[in-house]
C-alpha positions as a Python dict, from the first residue, in 0.01 Angstrom:
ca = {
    (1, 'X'): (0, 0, 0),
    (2, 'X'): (223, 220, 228),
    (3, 'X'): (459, 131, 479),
    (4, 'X'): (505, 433, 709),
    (5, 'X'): (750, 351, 1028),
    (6, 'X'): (724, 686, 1129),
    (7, 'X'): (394, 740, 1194),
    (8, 'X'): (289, 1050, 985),
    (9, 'X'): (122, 881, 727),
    (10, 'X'): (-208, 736, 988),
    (11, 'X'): (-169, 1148, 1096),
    (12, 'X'): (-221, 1226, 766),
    (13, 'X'): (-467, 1024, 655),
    (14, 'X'): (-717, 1095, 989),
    (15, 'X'): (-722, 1467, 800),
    (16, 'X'): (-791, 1379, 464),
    (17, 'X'): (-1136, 1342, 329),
    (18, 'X'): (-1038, 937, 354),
    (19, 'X'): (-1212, 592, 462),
    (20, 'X'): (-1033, 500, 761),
    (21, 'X'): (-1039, 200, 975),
    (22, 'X'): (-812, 100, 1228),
    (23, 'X'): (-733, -346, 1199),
    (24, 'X'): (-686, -393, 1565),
    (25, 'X'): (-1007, -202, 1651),
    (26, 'X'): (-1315, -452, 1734),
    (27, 'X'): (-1590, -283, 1559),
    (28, 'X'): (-1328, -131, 1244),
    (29, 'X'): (-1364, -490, 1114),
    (30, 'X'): (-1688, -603, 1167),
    (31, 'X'): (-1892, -687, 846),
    (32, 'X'): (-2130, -343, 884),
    (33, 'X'): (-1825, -83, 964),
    (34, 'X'): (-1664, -256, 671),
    (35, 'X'): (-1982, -253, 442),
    (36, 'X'): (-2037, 93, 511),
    (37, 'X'): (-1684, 173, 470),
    (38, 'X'): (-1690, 30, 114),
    (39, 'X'): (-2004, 169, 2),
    (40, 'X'): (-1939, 507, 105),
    (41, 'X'): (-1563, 490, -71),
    (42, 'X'): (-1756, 368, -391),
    (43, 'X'): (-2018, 617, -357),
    (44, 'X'): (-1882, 962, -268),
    (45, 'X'): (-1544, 858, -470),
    (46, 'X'): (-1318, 858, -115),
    (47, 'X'): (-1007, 627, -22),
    (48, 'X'): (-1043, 334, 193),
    (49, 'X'): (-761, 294, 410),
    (50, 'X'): (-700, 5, 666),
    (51, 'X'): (-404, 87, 926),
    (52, 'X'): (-225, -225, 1057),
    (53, 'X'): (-36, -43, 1278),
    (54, 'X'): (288, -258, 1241),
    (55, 'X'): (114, -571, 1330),
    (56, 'X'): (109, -861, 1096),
    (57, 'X'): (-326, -855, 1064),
    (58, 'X'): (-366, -939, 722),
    (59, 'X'): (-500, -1252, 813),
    (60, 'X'): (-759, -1160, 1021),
    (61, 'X'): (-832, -818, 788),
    (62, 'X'): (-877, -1102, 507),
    (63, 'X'): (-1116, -1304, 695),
    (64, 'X'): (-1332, -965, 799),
    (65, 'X'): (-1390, -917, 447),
    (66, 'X'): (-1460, -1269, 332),
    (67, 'X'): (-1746, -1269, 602),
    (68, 'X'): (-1892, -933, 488),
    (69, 'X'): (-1929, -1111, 165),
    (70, 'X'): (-1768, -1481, 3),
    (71, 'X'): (-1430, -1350, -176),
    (72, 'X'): (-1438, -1021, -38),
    (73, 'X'): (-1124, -990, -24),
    (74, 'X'): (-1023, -1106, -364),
    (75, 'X'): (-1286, -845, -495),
    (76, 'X'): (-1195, -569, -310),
    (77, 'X'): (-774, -609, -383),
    (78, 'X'): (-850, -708, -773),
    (79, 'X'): (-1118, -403, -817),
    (80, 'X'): (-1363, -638, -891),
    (81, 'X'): (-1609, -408, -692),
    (82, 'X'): (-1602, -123, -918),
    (83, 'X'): (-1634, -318, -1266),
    (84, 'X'): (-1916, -346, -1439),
    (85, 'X'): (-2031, -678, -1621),
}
């Protein structure tokens, strides 16, 4: 997690070869943009970033990924995604 008040950090991160999805954009969080978003930051190795631009959206960035998939969020904050069984 980062906590950037300033602003450079979202500048930053646009430039990087990084994952990026804005929370208070519509289609950022719907189940494709995020399924996509995961896959290709699993696939090709990138960062997945989601910018909550200094509003408290971790409720409704929780529920976007517990509809692409039950526990989504659990799994993607524990790394459940990326071990094998």
């Amino acid at each position: 997690a980062v906590i950037d008040t300033s602003g450079q950090a979202q500048t930053f991160l646009r430039y990087r070869d990084v994952i990026y999805l804005n929370a208070l954009l519509p289609r950022d969080m719907e189940p494709e943009t995020l399924r996509m978003g995961l896959l290709g930051g699993l696939r090709f190795g990138k960062r997945f970033a989601v910018d909550f631009m200094d509003v408290d959206m971790l409720g409704p960035v929780r529920t976007a990924f517990n509809n692409l998939m039950p526990g989504g969020w659990d799994a993607v904050m524990s790394n459940k995604l990326v071990k094998y069984e």
